[in-house]
MARDO-102412 format. One line per 5 residues: for each residue x, y, z of N, C-alpha, C, O. Coordinates in steps of 0.2 Angstrom, whole numbers, m for minus. Last residue first. Layout:
N
X Y Z X Y Z X Y Z X Y Z | ...;
***
This chain:
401
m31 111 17 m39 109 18 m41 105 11 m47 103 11 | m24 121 12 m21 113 13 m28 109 16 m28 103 16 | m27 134 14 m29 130 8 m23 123 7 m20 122 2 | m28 133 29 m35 134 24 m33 132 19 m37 128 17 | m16 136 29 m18 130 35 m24 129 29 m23 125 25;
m13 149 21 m7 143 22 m13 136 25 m11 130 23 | m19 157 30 m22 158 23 m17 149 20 m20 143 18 | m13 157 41 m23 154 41 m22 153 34 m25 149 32 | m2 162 40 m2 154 41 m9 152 39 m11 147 36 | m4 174 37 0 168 31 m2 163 32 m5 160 27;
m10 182 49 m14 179 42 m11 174 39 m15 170 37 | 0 177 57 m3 175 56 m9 170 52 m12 165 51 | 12 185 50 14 178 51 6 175 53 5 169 50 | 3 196 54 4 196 48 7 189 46 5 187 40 | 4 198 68 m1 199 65 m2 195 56 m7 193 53;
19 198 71 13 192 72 6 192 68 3 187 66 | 22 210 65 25 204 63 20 197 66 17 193 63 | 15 219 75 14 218 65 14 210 65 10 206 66 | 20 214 87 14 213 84 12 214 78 9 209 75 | 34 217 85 31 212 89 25 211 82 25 208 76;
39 229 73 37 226 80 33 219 80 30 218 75 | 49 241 66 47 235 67 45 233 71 49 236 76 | 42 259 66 48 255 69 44 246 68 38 245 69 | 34 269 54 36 265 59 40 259 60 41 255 55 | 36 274 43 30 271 45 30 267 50 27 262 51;
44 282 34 37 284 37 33 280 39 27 280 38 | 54 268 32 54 275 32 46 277 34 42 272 35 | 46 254 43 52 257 37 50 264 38 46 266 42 | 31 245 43 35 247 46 42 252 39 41 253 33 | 19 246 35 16 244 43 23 245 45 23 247 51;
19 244 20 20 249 23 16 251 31 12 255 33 | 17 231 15 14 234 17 12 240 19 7 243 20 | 36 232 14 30 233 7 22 236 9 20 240 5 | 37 231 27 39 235 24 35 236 18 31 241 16 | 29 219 30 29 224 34 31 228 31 28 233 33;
38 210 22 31 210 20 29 216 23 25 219 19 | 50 209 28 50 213 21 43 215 20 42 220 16 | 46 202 40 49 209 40 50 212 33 51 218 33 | 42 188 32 38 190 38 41 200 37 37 204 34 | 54 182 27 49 186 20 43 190 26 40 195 25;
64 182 36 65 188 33 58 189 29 56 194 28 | 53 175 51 56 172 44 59 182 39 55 187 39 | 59 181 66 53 180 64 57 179 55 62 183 54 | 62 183 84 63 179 78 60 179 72 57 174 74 | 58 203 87 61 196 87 62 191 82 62 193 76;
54 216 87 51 211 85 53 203 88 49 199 90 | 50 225 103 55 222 98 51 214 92 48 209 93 | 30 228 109 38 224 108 44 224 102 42 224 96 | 18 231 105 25 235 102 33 236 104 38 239 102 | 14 219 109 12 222 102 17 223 101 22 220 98;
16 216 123 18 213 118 19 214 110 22 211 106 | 10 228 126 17 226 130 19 225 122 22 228 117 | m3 227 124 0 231 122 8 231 121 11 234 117 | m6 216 131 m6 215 124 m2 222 122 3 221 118 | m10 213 144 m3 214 142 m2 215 135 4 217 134;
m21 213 154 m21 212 149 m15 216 148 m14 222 151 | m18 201 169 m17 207 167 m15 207 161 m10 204 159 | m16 190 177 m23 192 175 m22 199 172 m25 204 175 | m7 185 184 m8 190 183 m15 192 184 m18 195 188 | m3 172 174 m2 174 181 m7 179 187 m11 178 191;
m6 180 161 m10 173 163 m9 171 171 m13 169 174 | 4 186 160 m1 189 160 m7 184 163 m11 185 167 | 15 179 164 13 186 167 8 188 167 5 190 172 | 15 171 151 15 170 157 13 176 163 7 175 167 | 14 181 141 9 179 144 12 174 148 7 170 148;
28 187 145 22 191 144 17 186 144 13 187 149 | 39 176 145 39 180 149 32 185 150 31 188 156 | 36 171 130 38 167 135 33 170 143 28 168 146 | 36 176 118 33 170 119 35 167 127 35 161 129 | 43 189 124 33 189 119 34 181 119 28 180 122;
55 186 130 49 191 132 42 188 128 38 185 131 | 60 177 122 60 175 127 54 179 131 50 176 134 | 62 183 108 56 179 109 54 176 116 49 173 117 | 72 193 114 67 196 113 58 191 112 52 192 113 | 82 184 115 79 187 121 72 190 121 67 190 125;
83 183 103 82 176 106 79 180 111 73 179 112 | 88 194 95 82 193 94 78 187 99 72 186 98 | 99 199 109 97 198 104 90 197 103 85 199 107 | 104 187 123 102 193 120 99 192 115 95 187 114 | 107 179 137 106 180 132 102 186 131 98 189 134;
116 183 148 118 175 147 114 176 138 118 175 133 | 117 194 155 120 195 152 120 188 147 123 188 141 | 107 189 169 115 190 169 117 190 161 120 185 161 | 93 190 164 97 185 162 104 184 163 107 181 159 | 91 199 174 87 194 174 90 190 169 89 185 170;
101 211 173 98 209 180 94 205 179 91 205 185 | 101 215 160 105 212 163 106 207 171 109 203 174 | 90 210 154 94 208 151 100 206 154 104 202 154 | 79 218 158 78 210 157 85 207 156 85 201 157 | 83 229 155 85 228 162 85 221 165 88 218 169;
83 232 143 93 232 146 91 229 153 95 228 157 | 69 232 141 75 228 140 83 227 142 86 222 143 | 67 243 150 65 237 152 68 232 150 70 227 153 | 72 251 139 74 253 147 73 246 151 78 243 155 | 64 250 128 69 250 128 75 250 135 81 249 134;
51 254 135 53 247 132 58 246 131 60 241 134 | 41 260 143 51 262 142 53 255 140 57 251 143 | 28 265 137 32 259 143 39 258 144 42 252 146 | 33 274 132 25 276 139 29 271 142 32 271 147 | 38 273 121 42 277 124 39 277 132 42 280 137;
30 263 115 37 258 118 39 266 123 42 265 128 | 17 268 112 17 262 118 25 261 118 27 259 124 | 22 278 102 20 280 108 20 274 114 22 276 119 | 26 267 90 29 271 94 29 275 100 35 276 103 | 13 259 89 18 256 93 24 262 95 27 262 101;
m3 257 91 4 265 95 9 263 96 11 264 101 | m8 244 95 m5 247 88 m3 252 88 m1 253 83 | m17 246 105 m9 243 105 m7 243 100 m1 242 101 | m26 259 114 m23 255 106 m17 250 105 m12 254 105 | m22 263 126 m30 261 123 m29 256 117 m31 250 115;
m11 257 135 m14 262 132 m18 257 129 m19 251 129 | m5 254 153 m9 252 147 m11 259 143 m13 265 145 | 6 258 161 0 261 160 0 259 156 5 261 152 | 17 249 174 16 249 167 7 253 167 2 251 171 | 21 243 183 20 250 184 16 252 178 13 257 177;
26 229 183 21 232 189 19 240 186 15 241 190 | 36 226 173 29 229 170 23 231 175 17 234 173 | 41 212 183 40 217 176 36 219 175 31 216 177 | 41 206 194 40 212 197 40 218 191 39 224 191 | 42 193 190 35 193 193 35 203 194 30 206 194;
57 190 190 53 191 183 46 194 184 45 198 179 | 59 188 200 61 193 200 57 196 193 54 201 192 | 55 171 202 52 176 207 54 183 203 49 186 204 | 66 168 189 59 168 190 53 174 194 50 179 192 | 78 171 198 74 175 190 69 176 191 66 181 194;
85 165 206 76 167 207 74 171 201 69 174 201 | 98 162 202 93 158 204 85 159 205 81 155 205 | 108 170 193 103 174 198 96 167 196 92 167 192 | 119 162 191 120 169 196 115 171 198 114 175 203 | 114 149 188 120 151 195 119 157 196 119 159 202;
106 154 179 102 150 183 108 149 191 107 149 197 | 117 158 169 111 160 172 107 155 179 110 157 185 | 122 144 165 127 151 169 121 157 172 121 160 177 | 114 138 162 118 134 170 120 140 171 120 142 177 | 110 145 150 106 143 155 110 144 162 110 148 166;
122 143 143 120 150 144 116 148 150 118 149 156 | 123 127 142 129 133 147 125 138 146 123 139 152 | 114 127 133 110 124 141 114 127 145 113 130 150 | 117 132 122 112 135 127 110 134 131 105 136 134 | 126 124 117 128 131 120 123 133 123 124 137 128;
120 113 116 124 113 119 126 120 124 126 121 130 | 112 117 104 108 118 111 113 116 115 110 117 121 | 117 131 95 118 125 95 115 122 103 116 126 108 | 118 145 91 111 141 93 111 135 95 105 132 96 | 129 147 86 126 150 92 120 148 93 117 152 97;
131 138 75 135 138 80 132 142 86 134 139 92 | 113 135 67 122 140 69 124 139 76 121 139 81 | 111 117 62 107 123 66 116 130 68 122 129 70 | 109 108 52 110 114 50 108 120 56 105 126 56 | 108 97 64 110 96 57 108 104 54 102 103 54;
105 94 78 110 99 76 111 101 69 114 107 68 | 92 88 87 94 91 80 99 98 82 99 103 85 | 96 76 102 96 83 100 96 85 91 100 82 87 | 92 64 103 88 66 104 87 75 101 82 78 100 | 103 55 106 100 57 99 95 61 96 93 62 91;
107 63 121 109 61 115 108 60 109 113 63 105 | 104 67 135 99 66 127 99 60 123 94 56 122 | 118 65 141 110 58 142 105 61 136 102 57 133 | 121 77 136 125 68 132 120 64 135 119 59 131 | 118 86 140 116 87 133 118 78 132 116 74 127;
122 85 153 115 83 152 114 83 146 110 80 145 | 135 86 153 133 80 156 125 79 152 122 74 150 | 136 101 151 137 93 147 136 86 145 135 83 140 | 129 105 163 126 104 156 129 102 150 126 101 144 | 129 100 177 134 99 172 132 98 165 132 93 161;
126 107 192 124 104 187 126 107 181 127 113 179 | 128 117 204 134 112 199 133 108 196 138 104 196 | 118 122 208 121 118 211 124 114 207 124 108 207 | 106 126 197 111 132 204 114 130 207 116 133 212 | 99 117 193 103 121 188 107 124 193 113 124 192;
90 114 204 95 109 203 102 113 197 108 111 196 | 79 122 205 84 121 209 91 120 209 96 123 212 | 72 119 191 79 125 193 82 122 199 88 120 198 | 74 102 188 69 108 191 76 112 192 82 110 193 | 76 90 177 80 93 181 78 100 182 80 105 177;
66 84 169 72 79 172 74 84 177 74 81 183 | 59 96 163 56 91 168 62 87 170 60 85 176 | 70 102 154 68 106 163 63 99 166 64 98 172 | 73 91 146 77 92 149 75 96 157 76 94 163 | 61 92 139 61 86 143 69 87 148 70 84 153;
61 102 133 58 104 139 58 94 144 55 92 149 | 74 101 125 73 106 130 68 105 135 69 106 141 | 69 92 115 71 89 121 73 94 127 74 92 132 | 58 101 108 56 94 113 61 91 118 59 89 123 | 65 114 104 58 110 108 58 107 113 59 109 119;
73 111 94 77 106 102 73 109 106 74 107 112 | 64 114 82 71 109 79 73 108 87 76 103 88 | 64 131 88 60 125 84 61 120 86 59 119 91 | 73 132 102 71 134 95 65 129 93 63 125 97 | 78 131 115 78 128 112 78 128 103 81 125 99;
75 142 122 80 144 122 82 137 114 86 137 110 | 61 141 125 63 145 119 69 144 119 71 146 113 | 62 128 134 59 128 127 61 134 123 62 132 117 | 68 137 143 71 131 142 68 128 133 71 126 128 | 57 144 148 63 147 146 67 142 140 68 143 134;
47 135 152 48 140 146 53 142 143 54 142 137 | 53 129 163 51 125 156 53 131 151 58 131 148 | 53 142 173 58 136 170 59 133 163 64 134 159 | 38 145 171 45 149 169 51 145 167 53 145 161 | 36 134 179 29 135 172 39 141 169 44 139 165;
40 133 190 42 127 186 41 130 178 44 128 173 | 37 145 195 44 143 194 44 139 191 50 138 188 | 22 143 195 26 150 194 32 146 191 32 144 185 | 15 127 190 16 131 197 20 135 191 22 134 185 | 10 118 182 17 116 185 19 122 190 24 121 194;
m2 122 181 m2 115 182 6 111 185 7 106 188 | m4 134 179 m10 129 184 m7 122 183 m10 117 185 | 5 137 168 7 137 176 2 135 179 5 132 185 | 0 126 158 6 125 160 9 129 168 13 127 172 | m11 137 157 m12 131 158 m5 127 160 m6 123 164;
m5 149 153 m11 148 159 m10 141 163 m10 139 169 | m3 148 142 3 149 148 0 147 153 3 143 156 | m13 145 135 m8 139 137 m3 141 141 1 138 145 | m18 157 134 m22 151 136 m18 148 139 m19 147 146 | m5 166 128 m8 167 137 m14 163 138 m17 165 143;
m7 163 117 m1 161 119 m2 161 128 0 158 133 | m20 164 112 m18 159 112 m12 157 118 m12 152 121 | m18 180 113 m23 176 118 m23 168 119 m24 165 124 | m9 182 102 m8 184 109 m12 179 114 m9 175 117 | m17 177 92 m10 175 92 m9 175 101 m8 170 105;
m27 188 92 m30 179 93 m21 176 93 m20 170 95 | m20 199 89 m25 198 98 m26 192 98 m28 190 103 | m15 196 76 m11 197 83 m14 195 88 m11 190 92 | m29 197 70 m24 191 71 m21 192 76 m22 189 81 | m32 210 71 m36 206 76 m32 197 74 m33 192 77;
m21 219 66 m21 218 73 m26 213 76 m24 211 81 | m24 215 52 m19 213 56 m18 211 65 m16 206 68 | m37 221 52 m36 212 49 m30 213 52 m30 210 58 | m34 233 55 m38 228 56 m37 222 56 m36 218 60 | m23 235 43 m23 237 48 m29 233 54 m26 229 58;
m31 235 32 m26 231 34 m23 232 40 m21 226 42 | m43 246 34 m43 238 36 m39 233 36 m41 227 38 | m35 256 35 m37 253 41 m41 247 40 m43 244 45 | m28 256 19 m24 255 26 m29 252 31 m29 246 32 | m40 244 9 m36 252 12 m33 250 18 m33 245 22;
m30 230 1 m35 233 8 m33 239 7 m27 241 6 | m20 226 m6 m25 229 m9 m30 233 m5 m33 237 m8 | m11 218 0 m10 223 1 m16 229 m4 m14 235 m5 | m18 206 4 m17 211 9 m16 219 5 m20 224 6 | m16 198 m7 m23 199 m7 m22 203 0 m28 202 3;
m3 196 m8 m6 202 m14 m13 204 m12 m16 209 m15 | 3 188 0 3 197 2 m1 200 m2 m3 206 m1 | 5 177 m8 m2 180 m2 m1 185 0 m6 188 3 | 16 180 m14 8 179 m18 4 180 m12 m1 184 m12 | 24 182 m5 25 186 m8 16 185 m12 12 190 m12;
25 169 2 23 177 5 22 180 0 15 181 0 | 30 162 m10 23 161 m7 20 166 m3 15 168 m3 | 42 166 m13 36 165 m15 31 167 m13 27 172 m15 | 47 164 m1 47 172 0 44 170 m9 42 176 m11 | 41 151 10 45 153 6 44 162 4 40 166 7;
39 140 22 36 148 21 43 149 18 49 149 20 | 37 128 29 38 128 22 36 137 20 31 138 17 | 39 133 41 44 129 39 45 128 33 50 127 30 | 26 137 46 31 143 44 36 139 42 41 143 40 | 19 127 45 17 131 38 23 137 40 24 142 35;
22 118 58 24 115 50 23 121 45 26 120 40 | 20 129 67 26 128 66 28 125 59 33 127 55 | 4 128 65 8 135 62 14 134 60 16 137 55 | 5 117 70 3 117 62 4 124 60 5 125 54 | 7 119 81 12 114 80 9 115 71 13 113 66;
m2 129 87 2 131 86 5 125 84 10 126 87 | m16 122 85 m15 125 78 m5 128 79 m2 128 74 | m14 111 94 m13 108 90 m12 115 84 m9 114 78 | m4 117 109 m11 118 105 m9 116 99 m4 117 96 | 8 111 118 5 115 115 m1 112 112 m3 106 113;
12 98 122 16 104 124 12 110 123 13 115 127 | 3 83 124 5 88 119 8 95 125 6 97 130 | m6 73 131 3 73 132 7 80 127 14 80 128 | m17 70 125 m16 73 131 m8 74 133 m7 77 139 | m14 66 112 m17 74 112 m17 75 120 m17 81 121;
m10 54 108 m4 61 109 m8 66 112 m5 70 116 | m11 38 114 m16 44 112 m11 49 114 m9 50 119 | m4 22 107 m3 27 112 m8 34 112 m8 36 105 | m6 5 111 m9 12 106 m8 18 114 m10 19 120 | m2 m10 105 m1 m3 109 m4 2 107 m3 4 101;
m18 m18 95 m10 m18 95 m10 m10 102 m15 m7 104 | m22 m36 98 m22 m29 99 m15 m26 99 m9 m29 100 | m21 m47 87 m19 m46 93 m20 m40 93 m18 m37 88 | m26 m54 71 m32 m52 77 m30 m51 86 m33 m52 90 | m13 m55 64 m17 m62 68 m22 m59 73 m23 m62 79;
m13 m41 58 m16 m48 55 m19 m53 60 m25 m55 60 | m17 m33 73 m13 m33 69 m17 m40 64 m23 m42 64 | m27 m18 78 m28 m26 78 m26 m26 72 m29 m24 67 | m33 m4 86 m30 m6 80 m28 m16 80 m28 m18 86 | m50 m1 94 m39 m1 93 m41 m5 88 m46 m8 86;
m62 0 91 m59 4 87 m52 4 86 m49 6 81 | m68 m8 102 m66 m11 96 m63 m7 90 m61 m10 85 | m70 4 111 m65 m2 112 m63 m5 106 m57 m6 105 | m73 21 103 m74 15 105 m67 10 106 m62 11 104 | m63 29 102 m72 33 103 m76 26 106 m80 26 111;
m48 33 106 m52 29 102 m59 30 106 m61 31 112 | m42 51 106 m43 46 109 m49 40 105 m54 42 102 | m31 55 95 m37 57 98 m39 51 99 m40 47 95 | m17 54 87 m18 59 89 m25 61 92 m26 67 93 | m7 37 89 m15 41 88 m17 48 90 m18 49 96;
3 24 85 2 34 90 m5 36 85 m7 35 79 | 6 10 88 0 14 86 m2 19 89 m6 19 93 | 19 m2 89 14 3 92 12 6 88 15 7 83 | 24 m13 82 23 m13 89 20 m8 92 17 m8 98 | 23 m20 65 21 m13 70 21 m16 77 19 m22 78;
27 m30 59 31 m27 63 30 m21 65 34 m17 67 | 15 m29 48 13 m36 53 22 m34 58 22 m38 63 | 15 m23 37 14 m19 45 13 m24 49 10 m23 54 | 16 m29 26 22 m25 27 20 m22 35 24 m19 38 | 2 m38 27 8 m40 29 14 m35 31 17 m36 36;
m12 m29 28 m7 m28 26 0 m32 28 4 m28 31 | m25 m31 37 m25 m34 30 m18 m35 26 m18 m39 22 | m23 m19 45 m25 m24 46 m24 m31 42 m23 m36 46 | m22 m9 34 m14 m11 37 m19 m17 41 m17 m22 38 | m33 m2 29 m32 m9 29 m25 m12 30 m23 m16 26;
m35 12 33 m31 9 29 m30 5 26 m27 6 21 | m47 7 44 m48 11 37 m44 11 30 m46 10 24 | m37 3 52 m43 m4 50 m43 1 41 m41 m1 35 | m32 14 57 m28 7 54 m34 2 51 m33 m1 46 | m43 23 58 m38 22 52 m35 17 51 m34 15 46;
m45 20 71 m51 19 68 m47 19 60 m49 15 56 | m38 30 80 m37 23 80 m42 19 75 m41 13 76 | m34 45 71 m40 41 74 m35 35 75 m30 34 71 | m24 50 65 m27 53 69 m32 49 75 m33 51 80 | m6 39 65 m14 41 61 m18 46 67 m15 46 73;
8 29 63 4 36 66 0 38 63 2 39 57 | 17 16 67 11 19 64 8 26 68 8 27 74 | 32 9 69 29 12 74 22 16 66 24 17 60 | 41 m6 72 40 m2 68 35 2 73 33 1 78 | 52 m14 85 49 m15 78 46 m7 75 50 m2 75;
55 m20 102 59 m16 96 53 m18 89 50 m24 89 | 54 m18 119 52 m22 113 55 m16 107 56 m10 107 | 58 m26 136 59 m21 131 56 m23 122 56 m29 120 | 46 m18 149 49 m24 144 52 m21 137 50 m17 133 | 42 m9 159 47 m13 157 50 m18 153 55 m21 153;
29 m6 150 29 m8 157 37 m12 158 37 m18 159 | 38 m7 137 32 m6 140 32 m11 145 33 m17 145 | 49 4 127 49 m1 135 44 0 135 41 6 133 | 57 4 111 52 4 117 51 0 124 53 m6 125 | 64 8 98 64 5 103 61 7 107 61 13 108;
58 7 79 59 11 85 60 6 89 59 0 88 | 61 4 66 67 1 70 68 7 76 73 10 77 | 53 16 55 56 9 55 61 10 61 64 14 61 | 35 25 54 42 25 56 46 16 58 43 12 61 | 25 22 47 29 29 47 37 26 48 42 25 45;
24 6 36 24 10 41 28 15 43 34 15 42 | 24 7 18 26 4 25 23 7 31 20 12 30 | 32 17 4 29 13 6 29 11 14 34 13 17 | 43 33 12 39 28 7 34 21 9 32 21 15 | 50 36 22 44 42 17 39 38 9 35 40 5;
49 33 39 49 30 30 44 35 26 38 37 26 | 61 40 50 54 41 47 54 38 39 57 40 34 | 65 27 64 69 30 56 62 34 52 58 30 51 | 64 31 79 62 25 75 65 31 68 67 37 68 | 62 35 94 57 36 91 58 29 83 54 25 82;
70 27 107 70 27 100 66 30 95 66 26 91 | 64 23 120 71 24 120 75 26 112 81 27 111 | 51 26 128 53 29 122 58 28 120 60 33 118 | 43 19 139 47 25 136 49 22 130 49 16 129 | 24 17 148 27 18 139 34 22 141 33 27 144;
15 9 156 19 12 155 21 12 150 21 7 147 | m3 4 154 3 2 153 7 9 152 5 14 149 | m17 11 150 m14 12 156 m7 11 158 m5 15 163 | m21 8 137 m24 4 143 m20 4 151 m19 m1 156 | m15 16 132 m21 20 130 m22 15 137 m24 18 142;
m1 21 142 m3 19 133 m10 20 136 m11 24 141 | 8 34 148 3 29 148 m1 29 141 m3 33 138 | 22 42 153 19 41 147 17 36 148 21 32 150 | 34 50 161 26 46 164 23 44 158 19 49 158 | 39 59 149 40 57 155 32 56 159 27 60 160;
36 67 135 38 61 136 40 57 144 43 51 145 | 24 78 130 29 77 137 28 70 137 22 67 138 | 32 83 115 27 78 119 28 76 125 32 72 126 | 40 79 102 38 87 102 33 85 109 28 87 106 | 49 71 97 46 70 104 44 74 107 45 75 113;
50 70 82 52 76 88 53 74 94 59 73 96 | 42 62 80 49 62 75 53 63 83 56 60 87 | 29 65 84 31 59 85 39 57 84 41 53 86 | 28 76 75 29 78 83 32 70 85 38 70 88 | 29 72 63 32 77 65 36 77 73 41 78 75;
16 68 64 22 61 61 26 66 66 27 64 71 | 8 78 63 8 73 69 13 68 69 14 65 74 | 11 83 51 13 85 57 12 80 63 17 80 67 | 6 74 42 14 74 43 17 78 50 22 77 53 | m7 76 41 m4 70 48 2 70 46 4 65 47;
m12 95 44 m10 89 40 m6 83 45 m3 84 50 | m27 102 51 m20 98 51 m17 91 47 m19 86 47 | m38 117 48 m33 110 44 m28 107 49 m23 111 51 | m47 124 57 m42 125 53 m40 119 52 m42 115 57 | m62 135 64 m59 130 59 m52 130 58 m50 136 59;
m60 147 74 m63 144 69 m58 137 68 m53 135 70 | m51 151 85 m56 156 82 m59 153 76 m62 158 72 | m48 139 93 m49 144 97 m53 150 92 m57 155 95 | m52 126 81 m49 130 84 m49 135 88 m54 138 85 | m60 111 74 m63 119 77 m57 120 82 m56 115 86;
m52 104 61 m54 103 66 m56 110 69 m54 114 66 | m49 93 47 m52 96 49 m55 99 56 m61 96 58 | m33 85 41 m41 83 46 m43 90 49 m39 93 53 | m26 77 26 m28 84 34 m32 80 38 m34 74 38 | m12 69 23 m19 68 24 m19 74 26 m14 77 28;
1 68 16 m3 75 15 m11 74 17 m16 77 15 | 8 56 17 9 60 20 4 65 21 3 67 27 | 7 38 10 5 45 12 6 49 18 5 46 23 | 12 24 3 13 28 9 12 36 6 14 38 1 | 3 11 m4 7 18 m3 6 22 0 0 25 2;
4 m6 0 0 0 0 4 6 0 9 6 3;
***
């Protein structure tokens, strides 16, 4: 049977509909994009992971010659990933000898019924693991990630056309009201990761995921749940810890300064000199007066002393350890809605007219052409840039549908 990637599935998201393709679910499974510690199969049994497995981009099952412990036992063979348990039969891999070496079956939503697991040719149940309660994120944020990854200066380019035709205020509109559904998304799940791992953990994590990128994610944040701050302030050996990963880490085209080696030392040296970040984190933006509009991005940075607040995040809360545009996603995807979701205090403006941060070159040219930043039109920010990465991806997510 021939192996596909570009299935979608249609699902309701925080502001409508949108697409996910199951390469991205392959994706996460590749990654171990998924809080892979405690990990329980569908009937309760212990699951780790000692291998995700080879991704087949051809005939077979996804993935070849993963390794697994269930309930202590060790078991090696192939691995299947579908959204339903209900797909294996549909494909007819039941029927299919090349899958008679699956040992497990990732599902990204719980089986609706008993009879729905998957059951190999000789009629044995096969493991079945359910991802969506074990996810780090929001299933639109992991399909935004798959559509900025294939985001060419093309294809910006062709979807800009149907922007930039708008009069200014309703490009402008359409922008900002992406942003505010970008923002709100990001302060749901802050939310929801501090209700559940507390202040200092919830920060920890974070940090440790942005410091990660894309592409070291997953094992960054498998990294803060192995080892809580505490333990970063006490002679913890971020060598040591990048080499218990091990295959775990993508280095394969990543720049020497991003390499995740170097960022777990940036971390341990942080984390040694000023151990309570976190707590100290809590006292940003106490003073802060909201403005009415968060698109004043010149007027909100000089009200909020944005540039003032930055040297200070920078020096007195990351000891100098990082900068740049990484610091700057460390704020808007990290530090602000947590804050705000801590809090309860609407921050958006903060993060509008935030520095921009990491974001694709065709993202900040498009800003320029739309005439949202550059000569007369103001300074690059946060929120354009989100806004605008936004539309791409909806319009991007939608016509993969």
């Amino acid at each position: 049977m021939a192996h596909t990637t570009d299935q979608v599935h249609e699902m309701q998201g925080l502001y409508g509909p949108f697409t996910l393709a199951e390469r991205v679910v392959q994706k996460i499974w590749l990654r171990q994009d998924f809080e892979t510690h405690a990990l329980r199969l569908a009937d309760g049994r212990r699951l780790e992971i000692q291998r995700a497995g080879a991704w087949n981009l051809l005939a077979g099952p996804d993935f070849r010659g993963a390794r697994l412990r269930i309930d202590g036992r060790e078991v090696a063979g192939d691995v299947e990933v579908h959204f339903r348990a209900g797909d294996w039969r549909a494909h007819g891999h039941d029927r299919d000898p090349a899958y008679d070496n699956v040992v497990l079956h990732v599902v990204m939503f719980p089986p609706s019924e008993l009879h729905m697991t998957a059951r190999s040719r000789r009629g044995e149940p096969l493991p079945t693991l359910v991802l969506l309660p074990w996810l780090n994120r929001g299933l639109e944020e992991y399909a935004s990630d798959d559509a900025l990854e294939n985001l060419t200066a093309r294809d910006a380019a062709e979807k800009l056309a149907g922007l930039a035709v708008l009069p200014t205020d309703e490009l402008r509109e359409c922008l900002l009201q992406r942003a505010r559904q970008r923002w709100e998304q990001k302060v749901r799940f802050a939310g929801l990761r501090v209700a559940k791992l507390g202040w200092t953990a919830a920060a920890h994590h974070t940090a440790l995921e942005i410091l990660g990128y894309r592409h070291n994610r997953a094992p960054m944040l498998a990294v803060a749940a192995r080892y809580p701050l505490a333990e970063w302030g006490t002679g913890l050996a971020p060598d040591e810890v990048y080499r218990e990963l091990g295959d775990a880490w993508q280095t394969q085209g990543v720049r020497p300064a991003n390499h995740p080696l170097r960022r777990l030392r940036q971390y341990a040296a942080l984390s040694a000199q000023i151990p309570d970040w976190p707590q100290r984190a809590m006292t940003l933006w106490e003073q802060a007066v909201m403005i009415g509009d968060p698109a004043t991005v010149a007027e909100n940075r000089k009200a909020l002393k944005h540039a003032e607040v930055r040297d200070r995040i920078s020096t007195t809360l990351m000891a100098d350890t990082v900068g740049g545009t990484r610091l700057d996603n460390l704020v808007c995807d990290g530090l602000l809605p947590l804050l705000a979701a801590q809090k309860g205090r609407d921050l958006l403006p903060v993060w509008f007219s935030w520095f921009v941060g990491d974001v694709p070159a065709e993202v900040r040219q498009g800003l320029v052409s739309l005439g949202l930043a550059g000569a007369g039109a103001g300074p690059q920010c946060h929120g354009w840039a989100q806004g605008l990465l936004g539309w791409i991806l909806e319009r991007n997510l939608h016509a993969s549908g």
